[in-house]
Every structure is written in structure tokens, then in C-alpha cells.
C-alpha positions as CSV (number, residue, x, y, z in Angstrom):
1,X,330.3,120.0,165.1
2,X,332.9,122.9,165.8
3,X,336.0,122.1,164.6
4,X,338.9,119.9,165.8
5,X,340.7,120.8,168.9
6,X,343.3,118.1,167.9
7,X,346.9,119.7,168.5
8,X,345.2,122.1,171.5
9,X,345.9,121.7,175.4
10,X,343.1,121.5,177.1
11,X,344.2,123.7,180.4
12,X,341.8,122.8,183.5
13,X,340.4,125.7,184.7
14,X,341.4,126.4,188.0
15,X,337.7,125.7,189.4
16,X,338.0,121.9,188.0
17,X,338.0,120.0,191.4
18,X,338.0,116.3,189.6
19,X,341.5,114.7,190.9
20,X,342.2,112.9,188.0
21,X,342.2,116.5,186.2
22,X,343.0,119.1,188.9
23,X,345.8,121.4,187.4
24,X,346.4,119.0,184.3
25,X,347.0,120.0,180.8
26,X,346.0,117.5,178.5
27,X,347.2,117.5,174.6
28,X,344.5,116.5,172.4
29,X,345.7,113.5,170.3
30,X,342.9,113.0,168.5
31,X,339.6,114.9,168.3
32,X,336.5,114.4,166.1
33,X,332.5,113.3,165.8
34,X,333.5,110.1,167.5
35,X,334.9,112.1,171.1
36,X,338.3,112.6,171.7
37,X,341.3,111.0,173.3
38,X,344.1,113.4,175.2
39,X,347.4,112.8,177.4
40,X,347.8,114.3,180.4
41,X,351.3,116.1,179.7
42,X,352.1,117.4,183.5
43,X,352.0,114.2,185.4
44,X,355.4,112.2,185.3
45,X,355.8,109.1,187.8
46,X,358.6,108.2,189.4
47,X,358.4,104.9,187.2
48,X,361.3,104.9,184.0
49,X,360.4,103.6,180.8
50,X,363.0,100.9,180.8
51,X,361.1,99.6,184.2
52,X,358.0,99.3,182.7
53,X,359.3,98.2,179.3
54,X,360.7,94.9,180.8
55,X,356.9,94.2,181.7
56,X,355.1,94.6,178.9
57,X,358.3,93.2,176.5
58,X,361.6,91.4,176.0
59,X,362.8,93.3,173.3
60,X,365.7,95.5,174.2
61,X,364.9,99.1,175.8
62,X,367.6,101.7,175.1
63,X,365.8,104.5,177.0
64,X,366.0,105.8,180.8
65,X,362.8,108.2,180.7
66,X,360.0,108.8,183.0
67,X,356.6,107.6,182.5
68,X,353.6,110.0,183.1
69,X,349.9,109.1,183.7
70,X,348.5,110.1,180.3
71,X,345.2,109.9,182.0
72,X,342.5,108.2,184.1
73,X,341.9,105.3,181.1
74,X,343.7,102.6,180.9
75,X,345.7,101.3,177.5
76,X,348.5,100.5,175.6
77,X,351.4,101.8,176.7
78,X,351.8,105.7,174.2
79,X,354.1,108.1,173.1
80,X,355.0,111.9,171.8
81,X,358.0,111.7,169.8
82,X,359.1,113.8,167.3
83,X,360.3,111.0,164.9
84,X,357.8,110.3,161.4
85,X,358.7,106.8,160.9
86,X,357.8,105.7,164.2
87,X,354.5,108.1,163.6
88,X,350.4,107.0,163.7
89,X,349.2,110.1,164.0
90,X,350.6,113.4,163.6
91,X,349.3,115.6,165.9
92,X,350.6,118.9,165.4
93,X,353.4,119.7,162.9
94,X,356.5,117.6,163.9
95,X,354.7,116.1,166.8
96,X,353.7,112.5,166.6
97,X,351.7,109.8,168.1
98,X,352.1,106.6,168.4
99,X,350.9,103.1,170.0
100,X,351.5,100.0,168.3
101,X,354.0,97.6,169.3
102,X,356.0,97.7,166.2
103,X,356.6,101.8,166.8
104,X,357.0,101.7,170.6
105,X,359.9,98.8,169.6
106,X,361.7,100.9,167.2
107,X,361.4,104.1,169.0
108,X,362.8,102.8,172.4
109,X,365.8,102.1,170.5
110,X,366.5,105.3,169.6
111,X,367.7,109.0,171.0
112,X,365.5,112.1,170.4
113,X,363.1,113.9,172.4
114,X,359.6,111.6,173.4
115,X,357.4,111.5,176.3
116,X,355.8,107.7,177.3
117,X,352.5,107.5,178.6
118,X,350.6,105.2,180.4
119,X,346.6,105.8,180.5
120,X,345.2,108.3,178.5
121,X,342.3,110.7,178.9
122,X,339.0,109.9,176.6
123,X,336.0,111.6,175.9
124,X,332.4,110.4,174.4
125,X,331.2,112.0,171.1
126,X,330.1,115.5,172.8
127,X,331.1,114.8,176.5
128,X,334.2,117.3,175.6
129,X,331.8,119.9,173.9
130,X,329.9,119.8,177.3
131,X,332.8,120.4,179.3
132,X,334.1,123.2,177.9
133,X,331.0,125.0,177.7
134,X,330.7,124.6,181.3
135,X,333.9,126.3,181.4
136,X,336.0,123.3,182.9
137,X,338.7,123.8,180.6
138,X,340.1,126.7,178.3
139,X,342.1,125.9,175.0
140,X,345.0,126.9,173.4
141,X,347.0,125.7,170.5
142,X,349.7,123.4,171.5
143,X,353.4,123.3,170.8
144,X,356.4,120.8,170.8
145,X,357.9,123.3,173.1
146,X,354.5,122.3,175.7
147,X,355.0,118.8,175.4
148,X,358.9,118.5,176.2
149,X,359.0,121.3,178.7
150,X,359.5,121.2,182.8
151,X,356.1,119.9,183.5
152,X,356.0,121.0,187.1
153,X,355.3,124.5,185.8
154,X,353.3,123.5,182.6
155,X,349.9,124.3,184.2
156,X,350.3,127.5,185.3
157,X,352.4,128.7,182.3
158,X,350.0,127.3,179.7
159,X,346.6,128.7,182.2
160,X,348.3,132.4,181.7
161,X,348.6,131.5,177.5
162,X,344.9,130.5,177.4
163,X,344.0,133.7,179.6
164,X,345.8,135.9,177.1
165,X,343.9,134.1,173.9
166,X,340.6,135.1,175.2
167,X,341.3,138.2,175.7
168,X,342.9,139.0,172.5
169,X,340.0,137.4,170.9
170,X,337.3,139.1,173.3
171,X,339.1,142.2,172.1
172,X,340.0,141.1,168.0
173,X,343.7,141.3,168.2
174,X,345.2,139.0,166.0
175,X,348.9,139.9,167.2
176,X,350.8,141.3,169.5
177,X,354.9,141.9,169.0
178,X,356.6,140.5,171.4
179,X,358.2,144.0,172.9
180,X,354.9,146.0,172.6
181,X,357.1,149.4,173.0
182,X,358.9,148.7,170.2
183,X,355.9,149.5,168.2
């Protein structure tokens, strides 16, 4: 098994032609033996959270934000956050996940950057693997920064990230400053 992918966006390579995934970057939220399970980050919906909260509960909502589509797969309503009391997972350093009604209840309540998702992407054990050996996606480790950022632009900014990783790696660079003629 290579190793985890968890905290990565998966960038679809601009050949991927599947509409659920065309110019999508999806943060891997969890990624192991088992497959993996993503959210699609650069889809929001014109739906608000405090819409869709009064359907699925009567506890009080405190938040205005947009839903995305977190994917083709339907489930529980999710969400990034960057709070670790409200946190089942943490995805990335300072990046959590999390599902359960108890969590969702508390962090509605409160301020603070999060993203709420409805659907998620899912892969079977090696269905992933498969994919991007075909070349359908490229990788590149995430950041808070990816999550919370203008996704109407995500996709193209995180497609030139992911070119530049491979070809530092092709080419063994392990850094480059970020003025280069400063050097």
C-alpha cells in the first residue's frame, strides 16, 4: 500500500471529463487500506447552512454560510472547521473533520472559519490507486489556506501547485526560495 494521501487535494487533471469531477479539487479526509473518502472543496451552492439546518434539525443555527457539494455520495451533512473540540478527525494540522450530530450542534453555534458539506466523494479499497495511475488526478499537500480560499479559482491555482511538485520532484529539488534571484 503507498502511503496515505490523507491531508492532499486531489486536483482533476484537466483531461478528467466525469461531471461530477470536471475541474474539482477534492481534500482527502480520510485515506487508507479500506479506500478513501474526499470533499469536493470548489463547489459551493447557492443553498446557506441555516437553510438546510432547519431540515435536518430544530436546534438553533447561528451560521449564514454556503453549502457546497462535497461530492457525488450522499451522507450526513459534514464539515472543515478549524475548532478541536468539535473535531473527529484531524485532517491536516489545525484542520478538522467532523460529522456527528453532537459536533455539527455545537459548531453551528459558534464563529470561526468552517466549510459545510453535503455529499462527499468515496473511493473503494484501490479504486483511488487506479485512478491516479491513470493520471486522472495529480496530488499535492493540502493547506487550511486551500480549504477557506475563493473557490472559484481553487482549481486552477492548486492544478499550477501540483504542476510545480512534479517537476521539482522529476528534477530532485527539495526547495526553492520564494524570490529565486535573491539567491
Amino acid at each position: 500500500m503507498p502511503p496515505s494521501l490523507q491531508g492532499h487535494l486531489l486536483v482533476a487533471a484537466p483531461e478528467l471529463r466525469d461531471p461530477n469531477f470536471y475541474h474539482t479539487v477534492v481534500l482527502l479526509v480520510q485515506h487508507g487500506q479500506q479506500g478513501a473518502l474526499g470533499l469536493v472543496l470548489n463547489r459551493p451552492t447557492e443553498a446557506t447552512l441555516s437553510g438546510v439546518w432547519k431540515q435536518v434539525s430544530d436546534a438553533d443555527c447561528r451560521r449564514d454560510d454556503p453549502m457546497h457539494i462535497g461530492g457525488p455520495v450522499e451522507g450526513p451533512l459534514m464539515a472543515l472547521h478549524m475548532l478541536p473540540a468539535h473535531s473527529e478527525n484531524e485532517v491536516l494540522p489545525g484542520l478538522h473533520f467532523c460529522a456527528s450530530r453532537e459536533n455539527l450542534e455545537q459548531l453551528v453555534l459558534t464563529g470561526g472559519e468552517a466549510r459545510f458539506f453535503a455529499g462527499f466523494a468515496g473511493w473503494g479499497a484501490g479504486q483511488l490507486e487506479g485512478e491516479l495511475a491513470e493520471g486522472a488526478w495529480r496530488t499535492v499537500p493540502a493547506s487550511c489556506r486551500h480549504v477557506f480560499s475563493n473557490s472559484e479559482a481553487l482549481w486552477e491555482h492548486a492544478l499550477k501547485e501540483a504542476a510545480g511538485s512534479e517537476v521539482l520532484g522529476a528534477l530532485k529539488i527539495k526547495h526553492i526560495p520564494p524570490d529565486p534571484s535573491m539567491n
